[in-house]
C-alpha positions as CSV (number, residue, x, y, z in Angstrom):
1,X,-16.9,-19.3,8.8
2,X,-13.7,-21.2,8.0
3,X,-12.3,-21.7,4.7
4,X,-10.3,-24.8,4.3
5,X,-9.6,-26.6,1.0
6,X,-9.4,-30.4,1.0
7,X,-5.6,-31.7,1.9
8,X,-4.7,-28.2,3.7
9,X,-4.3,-28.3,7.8
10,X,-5.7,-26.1,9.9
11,X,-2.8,-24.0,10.5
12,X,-2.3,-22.6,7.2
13,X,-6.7,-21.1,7.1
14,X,-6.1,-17.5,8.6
15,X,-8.2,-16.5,11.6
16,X,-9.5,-14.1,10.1
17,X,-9.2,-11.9,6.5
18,X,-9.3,-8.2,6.6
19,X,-9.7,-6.1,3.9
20,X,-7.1,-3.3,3.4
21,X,-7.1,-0.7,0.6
22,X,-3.4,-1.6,-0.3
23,X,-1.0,-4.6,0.5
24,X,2.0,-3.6,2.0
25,X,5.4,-3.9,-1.1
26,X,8.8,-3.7,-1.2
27,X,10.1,-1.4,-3.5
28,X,10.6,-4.7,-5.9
29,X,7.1,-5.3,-5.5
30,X,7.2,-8.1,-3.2
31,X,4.5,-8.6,-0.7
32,X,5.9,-8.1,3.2
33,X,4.2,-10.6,4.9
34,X,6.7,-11.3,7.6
35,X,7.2,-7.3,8.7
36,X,3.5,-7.3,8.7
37,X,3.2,-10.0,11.0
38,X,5.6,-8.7,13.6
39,X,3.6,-5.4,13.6
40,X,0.4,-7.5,14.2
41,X,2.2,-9.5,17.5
42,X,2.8,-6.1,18.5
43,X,6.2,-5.3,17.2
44,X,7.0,-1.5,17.1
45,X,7.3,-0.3,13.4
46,X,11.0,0.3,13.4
47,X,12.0,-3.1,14.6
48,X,9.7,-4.5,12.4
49,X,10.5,-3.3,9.0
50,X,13.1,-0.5,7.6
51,X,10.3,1.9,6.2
52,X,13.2,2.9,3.0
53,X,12.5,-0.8,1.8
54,X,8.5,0.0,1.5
55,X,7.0,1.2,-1.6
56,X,4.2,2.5,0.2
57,X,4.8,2.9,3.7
58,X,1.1,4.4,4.8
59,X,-0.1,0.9,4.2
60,X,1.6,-0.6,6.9
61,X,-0.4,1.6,9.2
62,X,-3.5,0.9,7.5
63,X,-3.1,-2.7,7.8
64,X,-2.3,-2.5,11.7
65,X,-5.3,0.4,12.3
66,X,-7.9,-2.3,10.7
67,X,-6.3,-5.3,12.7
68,X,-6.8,-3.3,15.8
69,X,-10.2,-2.4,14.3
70,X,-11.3,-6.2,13.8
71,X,-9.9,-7.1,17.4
72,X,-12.7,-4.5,18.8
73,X,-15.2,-5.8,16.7
């Protein structure tokens, strides 16, 4: 099923949405969507984000487990 509101392109509908029990913030409370993105193209976890900036650092593992998850799906 694809999501796409009227006016939007194609390239900003996400392949896919996975549900995760927590989002991955800084220690401001801003979402890290670009670290999370370089773990998901395969990134190692020290390259992709300084863990000392996350507020909640487990996440970012949870988020690449249920990628990986999906992908075997």
């Amino acid at each position: 099923m694809r999501f796409q509101q009227p006016g939007c392109c194609p390239e900003h509908v996400p392949d896919r949405i996975l549900a995760v029990a927590e989002v991955p913030k800084t220690l401001n409370g801003k979402k890290l969507e670009v670290p999370v993105k370089r773990l998901l193209e395969g990134r190692p976890l020290a390259s992709a984000v300084s863990e000392g900036a996350v507020a909640n650092p487990a996440s970012l593992t949870a988020v690449v487990e249920a990628f990986r998850a999906a992908a075997t799906a």
